[in-house]
C-alpha positions in Angstrom: 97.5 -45.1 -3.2 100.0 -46.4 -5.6 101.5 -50.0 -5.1 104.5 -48.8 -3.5 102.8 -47.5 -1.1 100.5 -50.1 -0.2 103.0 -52.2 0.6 105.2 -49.7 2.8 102.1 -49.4 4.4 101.7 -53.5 4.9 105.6 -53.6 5.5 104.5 -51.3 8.4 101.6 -53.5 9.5 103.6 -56.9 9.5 106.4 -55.0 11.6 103.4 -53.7 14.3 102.2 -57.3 14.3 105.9 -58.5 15.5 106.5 -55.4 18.1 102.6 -56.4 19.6 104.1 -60.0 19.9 107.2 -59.0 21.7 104.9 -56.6 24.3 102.5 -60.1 24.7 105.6 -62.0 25.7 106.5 -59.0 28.4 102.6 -59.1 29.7 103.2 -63.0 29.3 106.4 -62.4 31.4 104.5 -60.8 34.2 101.2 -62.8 34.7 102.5 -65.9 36.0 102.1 -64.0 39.2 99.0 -66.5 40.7 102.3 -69.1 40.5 103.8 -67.0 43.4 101.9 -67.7 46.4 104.6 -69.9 48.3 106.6 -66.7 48.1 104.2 -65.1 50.8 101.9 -68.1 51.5 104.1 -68.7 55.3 104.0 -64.6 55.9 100.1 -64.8 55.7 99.7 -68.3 58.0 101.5 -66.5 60.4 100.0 -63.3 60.5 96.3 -64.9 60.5 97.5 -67.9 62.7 96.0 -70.5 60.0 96.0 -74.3 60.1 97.3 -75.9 56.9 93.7 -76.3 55.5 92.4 -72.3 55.5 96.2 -71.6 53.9 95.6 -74.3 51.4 91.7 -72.4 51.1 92.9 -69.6 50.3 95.3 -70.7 47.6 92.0 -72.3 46.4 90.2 -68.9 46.3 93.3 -67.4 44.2 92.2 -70.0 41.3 88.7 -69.5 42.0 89.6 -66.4 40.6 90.3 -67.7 36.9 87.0 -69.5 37.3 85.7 -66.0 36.6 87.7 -66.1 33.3 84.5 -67.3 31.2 83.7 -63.1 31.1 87.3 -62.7 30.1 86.4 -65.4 27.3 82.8 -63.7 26.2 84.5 -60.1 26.2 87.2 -61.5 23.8 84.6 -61.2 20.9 83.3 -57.9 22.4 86.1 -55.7 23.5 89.1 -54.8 22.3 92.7 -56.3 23.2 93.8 -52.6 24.8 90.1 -52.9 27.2 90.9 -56.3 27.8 94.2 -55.8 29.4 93.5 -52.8 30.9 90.5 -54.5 33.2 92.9 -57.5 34.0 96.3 -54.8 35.0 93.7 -53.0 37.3 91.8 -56.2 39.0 95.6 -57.2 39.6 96.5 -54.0 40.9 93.8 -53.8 43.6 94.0 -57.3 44.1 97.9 -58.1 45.2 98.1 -54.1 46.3 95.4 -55.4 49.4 97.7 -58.4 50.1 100.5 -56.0 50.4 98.7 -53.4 52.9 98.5 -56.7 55.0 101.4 -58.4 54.9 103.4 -54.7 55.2 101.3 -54.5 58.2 100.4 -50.8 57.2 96.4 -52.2 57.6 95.3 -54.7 60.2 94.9 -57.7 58.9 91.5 -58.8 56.7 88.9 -60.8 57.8 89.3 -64.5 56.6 86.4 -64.3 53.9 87.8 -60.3 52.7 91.1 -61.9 52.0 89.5 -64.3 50.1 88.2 -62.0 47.8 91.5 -59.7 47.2 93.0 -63.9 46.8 90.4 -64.3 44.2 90.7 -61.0 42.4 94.4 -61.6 42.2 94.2 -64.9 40.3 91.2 -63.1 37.9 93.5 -61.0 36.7 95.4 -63.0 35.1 93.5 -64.4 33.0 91.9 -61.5 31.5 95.8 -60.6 30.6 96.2 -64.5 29.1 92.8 -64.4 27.4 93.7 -61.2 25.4 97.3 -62.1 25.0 96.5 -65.5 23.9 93.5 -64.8 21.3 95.0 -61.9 20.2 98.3 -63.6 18.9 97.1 -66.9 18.0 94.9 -65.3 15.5 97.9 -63.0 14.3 100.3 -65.9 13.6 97.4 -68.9 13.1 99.7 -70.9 11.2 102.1 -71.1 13.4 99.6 -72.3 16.7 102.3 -74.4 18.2 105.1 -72.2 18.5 103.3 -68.9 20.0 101.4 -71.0 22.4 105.1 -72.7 23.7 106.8 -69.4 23.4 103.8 -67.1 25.0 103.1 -70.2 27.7 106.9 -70.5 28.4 107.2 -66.8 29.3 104.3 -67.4 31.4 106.2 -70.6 33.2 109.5 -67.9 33.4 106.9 -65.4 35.7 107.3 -66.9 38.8 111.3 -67.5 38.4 111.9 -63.6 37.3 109.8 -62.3 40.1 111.6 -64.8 42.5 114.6 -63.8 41.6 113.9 -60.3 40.9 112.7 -60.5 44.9 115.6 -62.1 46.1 118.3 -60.0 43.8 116.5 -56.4 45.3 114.1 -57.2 47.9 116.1 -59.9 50.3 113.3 -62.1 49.7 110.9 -59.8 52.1 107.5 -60.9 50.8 105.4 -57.0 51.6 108.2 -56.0 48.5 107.2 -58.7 46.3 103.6 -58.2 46.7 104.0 -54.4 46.1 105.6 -55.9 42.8 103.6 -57.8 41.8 100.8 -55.2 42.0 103.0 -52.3 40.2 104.6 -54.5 37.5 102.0 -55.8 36.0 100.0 -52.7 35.2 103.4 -50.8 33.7 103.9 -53.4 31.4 99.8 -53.8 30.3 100.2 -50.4 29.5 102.7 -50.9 26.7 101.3 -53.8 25.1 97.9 -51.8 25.4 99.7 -49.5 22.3 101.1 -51.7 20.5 99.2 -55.2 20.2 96.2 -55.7 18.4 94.7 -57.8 15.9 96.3 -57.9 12.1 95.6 -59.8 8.8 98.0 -63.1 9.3 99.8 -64.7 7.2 98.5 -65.9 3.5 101.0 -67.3 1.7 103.8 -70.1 2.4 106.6 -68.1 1.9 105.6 -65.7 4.9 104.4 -69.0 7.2 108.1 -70.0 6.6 109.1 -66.5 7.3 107.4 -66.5 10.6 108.8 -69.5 11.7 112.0 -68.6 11.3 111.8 -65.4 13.5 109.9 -67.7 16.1 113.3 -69.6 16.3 114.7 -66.3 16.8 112.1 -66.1 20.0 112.8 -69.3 21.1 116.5 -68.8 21.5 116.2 -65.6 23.4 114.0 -67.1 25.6 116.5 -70.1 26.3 119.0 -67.5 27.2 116.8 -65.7 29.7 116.2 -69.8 31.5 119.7 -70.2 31.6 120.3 -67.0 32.8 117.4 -67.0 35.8 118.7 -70.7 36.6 122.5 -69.2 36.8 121.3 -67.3 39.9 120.9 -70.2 42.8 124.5 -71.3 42.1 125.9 -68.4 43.5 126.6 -68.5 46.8 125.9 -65.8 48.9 125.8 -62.9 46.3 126.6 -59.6 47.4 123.9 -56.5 46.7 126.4 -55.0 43.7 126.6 -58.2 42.0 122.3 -58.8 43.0 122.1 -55.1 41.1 123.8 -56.0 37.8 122.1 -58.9 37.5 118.9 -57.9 37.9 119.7 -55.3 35.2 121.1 -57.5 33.0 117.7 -59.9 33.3 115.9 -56.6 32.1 118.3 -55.7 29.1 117.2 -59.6 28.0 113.7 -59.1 28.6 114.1 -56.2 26.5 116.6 -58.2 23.6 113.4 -59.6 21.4 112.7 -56.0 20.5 115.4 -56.4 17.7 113.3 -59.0 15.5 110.3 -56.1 14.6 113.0 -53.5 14.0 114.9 -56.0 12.1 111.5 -57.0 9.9 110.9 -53.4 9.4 114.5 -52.4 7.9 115.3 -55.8 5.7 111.4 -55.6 4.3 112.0 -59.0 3.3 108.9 -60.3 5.2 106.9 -58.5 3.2 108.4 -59.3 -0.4 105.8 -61.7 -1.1 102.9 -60.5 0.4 99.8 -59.6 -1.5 98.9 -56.0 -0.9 95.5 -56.2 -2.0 94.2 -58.8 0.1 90.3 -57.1 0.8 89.4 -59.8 3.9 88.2 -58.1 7.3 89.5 -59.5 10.5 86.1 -61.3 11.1 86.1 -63.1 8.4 89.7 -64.2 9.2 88.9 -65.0 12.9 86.3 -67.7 11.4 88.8 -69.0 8.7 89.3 -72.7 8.6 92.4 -74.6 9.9 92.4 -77.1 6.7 92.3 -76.1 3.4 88.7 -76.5 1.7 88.9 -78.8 -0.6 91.0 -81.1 2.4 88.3 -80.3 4.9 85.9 -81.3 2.7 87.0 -84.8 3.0 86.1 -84.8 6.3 82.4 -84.8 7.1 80.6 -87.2 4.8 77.8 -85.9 2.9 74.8 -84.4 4.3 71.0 -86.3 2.5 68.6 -84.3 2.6 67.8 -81.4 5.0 69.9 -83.2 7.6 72.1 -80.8 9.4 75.3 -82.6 10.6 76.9 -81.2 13.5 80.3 -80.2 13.1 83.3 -82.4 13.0 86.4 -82.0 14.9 88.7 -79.5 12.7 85.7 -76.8 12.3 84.2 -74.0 14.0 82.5 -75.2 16.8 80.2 -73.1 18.5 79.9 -73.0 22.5 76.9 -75.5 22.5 78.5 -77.3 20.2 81.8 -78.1 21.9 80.7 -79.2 25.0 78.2 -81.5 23.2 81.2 -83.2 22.2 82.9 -86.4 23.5 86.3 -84.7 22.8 86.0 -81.3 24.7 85.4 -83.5 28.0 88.1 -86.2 27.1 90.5 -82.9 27.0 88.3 -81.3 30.1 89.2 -84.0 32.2 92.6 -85.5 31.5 93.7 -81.3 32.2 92.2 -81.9 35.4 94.4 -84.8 36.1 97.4 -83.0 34.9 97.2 -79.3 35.7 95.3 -79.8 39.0 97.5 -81.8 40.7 100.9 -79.5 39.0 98.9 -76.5 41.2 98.6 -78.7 44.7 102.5 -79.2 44.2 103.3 -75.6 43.4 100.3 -73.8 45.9 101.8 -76.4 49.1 105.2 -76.0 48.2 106.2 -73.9 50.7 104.8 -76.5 53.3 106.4 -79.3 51.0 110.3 -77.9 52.0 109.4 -77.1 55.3 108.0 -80.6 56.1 111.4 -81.9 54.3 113.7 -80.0 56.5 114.1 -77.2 53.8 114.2 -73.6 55.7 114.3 -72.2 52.0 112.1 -73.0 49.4 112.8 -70.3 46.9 115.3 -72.8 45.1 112.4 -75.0 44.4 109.6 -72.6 43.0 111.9 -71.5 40.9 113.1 -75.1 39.6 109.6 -75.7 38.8 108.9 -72.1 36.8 112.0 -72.4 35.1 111.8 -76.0 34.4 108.1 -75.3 33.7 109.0 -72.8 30.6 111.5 -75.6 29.1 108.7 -77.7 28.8 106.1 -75.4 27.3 108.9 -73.8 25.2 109.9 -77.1 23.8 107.0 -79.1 23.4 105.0 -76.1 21.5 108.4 -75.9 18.7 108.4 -80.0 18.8 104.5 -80.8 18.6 104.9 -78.8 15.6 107.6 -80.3 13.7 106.2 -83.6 14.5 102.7 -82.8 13.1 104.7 -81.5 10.0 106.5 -84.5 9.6 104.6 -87.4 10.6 101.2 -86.7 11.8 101.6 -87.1 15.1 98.3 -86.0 17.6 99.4 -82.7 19.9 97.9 -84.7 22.5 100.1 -87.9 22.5 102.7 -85.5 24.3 100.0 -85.0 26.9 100.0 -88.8 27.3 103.9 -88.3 27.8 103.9 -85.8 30.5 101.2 -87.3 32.7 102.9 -90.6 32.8 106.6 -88.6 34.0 104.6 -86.6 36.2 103.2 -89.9 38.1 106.9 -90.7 38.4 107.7 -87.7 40.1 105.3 -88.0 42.2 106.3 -91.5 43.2 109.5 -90.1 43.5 108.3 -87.5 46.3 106.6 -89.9 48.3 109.4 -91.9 48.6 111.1 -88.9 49.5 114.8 -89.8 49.4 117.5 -87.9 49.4 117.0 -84.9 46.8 113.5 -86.1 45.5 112.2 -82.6 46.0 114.7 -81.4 43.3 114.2 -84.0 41.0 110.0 -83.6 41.9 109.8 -80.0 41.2 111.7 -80.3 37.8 110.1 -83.0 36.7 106.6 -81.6 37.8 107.5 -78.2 35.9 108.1 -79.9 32.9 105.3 -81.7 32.7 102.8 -79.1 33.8 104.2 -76.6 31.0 103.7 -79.3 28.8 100.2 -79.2 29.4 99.2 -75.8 29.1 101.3 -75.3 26.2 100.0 -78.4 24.3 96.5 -77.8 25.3 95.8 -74.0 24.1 96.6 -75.3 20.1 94.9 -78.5 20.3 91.7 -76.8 21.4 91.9 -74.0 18.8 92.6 -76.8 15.9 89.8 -79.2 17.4 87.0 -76.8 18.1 88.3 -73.4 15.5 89.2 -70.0 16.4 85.5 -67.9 16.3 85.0 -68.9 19.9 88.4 -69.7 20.9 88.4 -67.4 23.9 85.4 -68.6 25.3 86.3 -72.3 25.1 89.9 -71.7 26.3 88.3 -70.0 29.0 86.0 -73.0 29.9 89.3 -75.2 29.7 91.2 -72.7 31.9 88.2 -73.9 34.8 90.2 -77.3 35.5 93.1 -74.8 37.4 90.4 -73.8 40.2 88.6 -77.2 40.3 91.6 -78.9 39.9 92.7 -76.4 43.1 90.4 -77.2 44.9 90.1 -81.1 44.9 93.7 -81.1 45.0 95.1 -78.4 47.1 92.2 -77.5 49.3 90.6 -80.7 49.9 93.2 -83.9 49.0 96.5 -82.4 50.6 94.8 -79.9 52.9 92.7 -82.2 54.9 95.8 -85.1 54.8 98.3 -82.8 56.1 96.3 -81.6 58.7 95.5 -85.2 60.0 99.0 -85.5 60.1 100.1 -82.1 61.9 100.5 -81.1 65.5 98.8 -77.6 66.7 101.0 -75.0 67.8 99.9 -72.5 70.9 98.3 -69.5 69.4 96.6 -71.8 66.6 98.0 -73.1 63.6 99.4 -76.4 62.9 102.7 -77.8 61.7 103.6 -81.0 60.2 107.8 -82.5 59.6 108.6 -85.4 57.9 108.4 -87.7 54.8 104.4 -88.9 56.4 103.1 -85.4 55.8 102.3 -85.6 52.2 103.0 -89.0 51.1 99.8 -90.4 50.9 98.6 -87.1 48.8 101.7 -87.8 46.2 100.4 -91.4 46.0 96.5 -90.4 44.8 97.9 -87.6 42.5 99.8 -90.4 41.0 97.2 -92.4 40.2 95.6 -89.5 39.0 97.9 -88.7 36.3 97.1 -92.7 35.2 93.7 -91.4 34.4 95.2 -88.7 32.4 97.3 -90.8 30.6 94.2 -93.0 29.3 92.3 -90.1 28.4 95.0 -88.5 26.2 95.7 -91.9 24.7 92.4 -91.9 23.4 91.4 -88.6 22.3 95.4 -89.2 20.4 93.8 -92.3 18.9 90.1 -90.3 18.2 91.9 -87.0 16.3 94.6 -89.3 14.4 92.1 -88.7 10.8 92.4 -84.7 11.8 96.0 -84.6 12.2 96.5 -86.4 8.8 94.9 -84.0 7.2 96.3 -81.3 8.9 99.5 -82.1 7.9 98.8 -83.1 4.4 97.7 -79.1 4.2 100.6 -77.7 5.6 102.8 -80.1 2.8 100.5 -78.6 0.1 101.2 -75.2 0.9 104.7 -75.9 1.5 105.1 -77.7 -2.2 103.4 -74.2 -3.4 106.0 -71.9 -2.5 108.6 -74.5 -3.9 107.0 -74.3 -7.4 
């Protein structure tokens, strides 16, 4: 093959690595769906006639579900991305399709312990989607870790607001519709990114790293368009089912939009001017490839006497063992606890929240916190970025800067004046996109990419645990001290009392979180150094 052809055929290859990135942002789009459950969560505690405690259960069996993500994580290195989603679109099928024969009352309803299961199969699903989504892309564009994680994280914070409105534009907010959507959707969508995305050389020179940010800019804007556009919708009053229609369409053609950028790679070629069409290295050997450059990793770890074996230092491939032998992986482990579990009690309760606050509607709010949610992953990925770039500064200081807002909104909440629940649920999804997005990068630079999946998936454990010791156990047995029982079983609960106390503890919660991320910012300062000192050299490369 002569060397024009070579590189038509990489010009090719770079332009199928940016279409499988736009079908990850459409699976991303769509798997936010274990976000949903105050959408339906009153439909099914009035159908089963449950106290506040089995609700709140059941929301904890949903994230029990991405406890199962560890086999998610191990087939990662196994199975390829197009298996991967294919399992997750079919778990998630199966899984919301039950909750809709129920709630459409076309079954009787489920035993207590069945719909557990079809809960927990549900929230599974999704994280076999993520896992392949997230390892998958992260590998493709590795020097640019920040960015894909905010932008792929950001769609993920968007789910919940396009299938709420998406609900309320076509289905008048009936939840049996939005549970038959959110078994149907997912699976069409999987089945496009099954063709398309897959793993690809990534970048290896400056000049294409530079290129690649660029389009992610691209990305970024298009995705600030579509949050703009979803939070647009709850200032219309009283929309008519025309006008619901269009904009539903319209949100589609958006969705659709970032298909541009690979047909737009493909025709200019100028991606590819650069790139070395020779380049011999197999996707295994890439998938182990160093975040630092060698000779700046080298400075590192201090010399080895002997036949001493040193274990590895933060900024190299860590194996499993490995990582969790290190102080770092539970200083991260536990201050995500402290941030993302209590972000799920608010979202999984807030249904109850609005009703307890004299709010018959609480669609307004769910969506506040996914759209608000994305502008914090979407931001903090781009900014986290330039920051390392230009000053050294640890991913997880920003961690350290969310949990301390997010005990203020929590505060805020249990003071509960006038509008706090708006104010809460922005300033709760800002901070809990800020997490997620912040935390898949710092992992993958801490602990490497061989095993990414796997430790990502051990990470992704805090959302269940977290679940449960915030939603099932702190606000579920508080609110139900605080409730009255209805005739025919059940309980209510109306006022400011109901959930106070359980702001107050998630509070001081965050406080813990904030001390951790301090000190794991203070513990990878030397890494971050040094991974900015070889993003500078590459840069004064392509300059020369």
């Amino acid at each position: 093959m002569g060397l024009g052809s070579q590189a038509s055929s990489v010009s090719v290859s770079r332009a199928t690595k940016w279409l499988g990135f736009v079908t990850a942002v459409w699976v991303q789009s769509i798997s936010g769906n274990n976000y949903t459950f105050s959408n339906y969560s009153d439909a099914l505690k009035t159908l089963m006639n449950l106290t506040q405690l089995q609700l709140n259960n059941l929301s904890v069996a949903k994230d029990i579900g991405k406890a199962f993500g560890l086999l998610a994580g191990l087939a990662s290195d196994r199975l390829p991305t197009w298996v991967i989603l294919l399992i997750g679109s079919l778990e998630g099928l199966i899984g919301y399709g039950t909750q809709w024969l129920v709630v459409s009352q076309k079954i009787k309803p489920l035993s207590y312990w069945q719909m557990c299961i079809f809960l927990c199969m549900g929230g599974n699903s999704s994280t076999w989607m993520n896992t392949a989504i997230l390892v998958t892309c992260i590998r493709n564009f590795r020097k640019n870790r920040g960015p894909v994680a905010g932008i792929l994280k950001g769609y993920v914070g968007l789910s919940t607001a396009i299938f709420t409105v998406l609900c309320s534009a076509l289905f008048n907010d009936d939840p049996a519709r939005f549970l038959l959507m959110l078994s149907i959707a997912p699976l069409a969508v999987c089945v496009t990114a099954m063709i398309f995305l897959r793993e690809i050389p990534p970048s290896d020179s400056a000049a294409e790293d530079q290129e690649e940010s660029s389009y992610f800019w691209l990305f970024n804007g298009v995705a600030l368009v579509v949050a703009l556009y979803l939070l647009s919708y709850h200032f219309i009053p009283n929309p008519t089912r025309l006008f619901s229609r269009i904009f539903a369409s319209v949100l589609l053609v958006l969705l659709a939009s970032p298909l541009a950028i690979p047909a737009y790679s493909l025709v200019s070629g100028r991606l590819f001017d650069r790139v070395r069409v020779g380049s011999g290295r197999d996707l295994e050997s890439r998938a182990a490839e160093p975040l630092l450059k060698p000779e700046i990793a080298e400075a590192a770890v201090e010399p080895a006497t002997g036949a001493e074996k040193q274990s590895p230092v933060i900024g190299e491939e860590h194996t499993i063992k490995e990582a969790l032998q290190s102080l770092d992986f539970w200083i991260m482990f536990v201050s995500f606890l402290c941030g993302v579990g209590t972000g799920l009690a608010v979202m999984n309760n807030m249904g109850q929240i609005g009703l307890a606050l004299g709010y018959a509607d609480v669609s307004m709010f769910v969506s506040l916190t996914s759209i608000w949610g994305f502008f914090g992953r979407i931001i903090s990925g781009m900014v986290s970025e330039y920051f390392i770039r230009r000053a050294a500064t640890p991913r997880p200081l920003w961690n350290a800067a969310s949990q301390i807002l997010m005990a203020v909104g929590y505060v805020l909440m249990a003071i509960a004046m006038p509008g706090s629940l708006y104010i809460g649920s922005i300033v709760v999804g800002i901070c809990y996109g800020i997490r997620l997005a912040i935390t898949v990068p710092t992992a993958s630079e801490l602990f490497g990419l061989k095993y990414y999946g796997l430790i990502y998936n051990i990470l992704i454990l805090n959302l269940p645990l977290g679940s449960f010791l915030f939603s099932g156990l702190l606000a579920g047995i508080l609110y139900d001290l605080e409730a009255t029982p209805m005739a025919g079983g059940g309980n209510t609960c109306v006022g400011a009392h109901c959930y106070r106390l359980v702001f107050v503890v998630m509070a001081f919660a965050c406080i813990v979180g904030f001390g951790l991320d301090i000190l794991l910012s203070i513990r990878t300062r030397n890494l971050y150094n040094k991974i900015q000192a070889s993003k500078r050299s590459k840069k004064s490369a392509v300059l020369q």
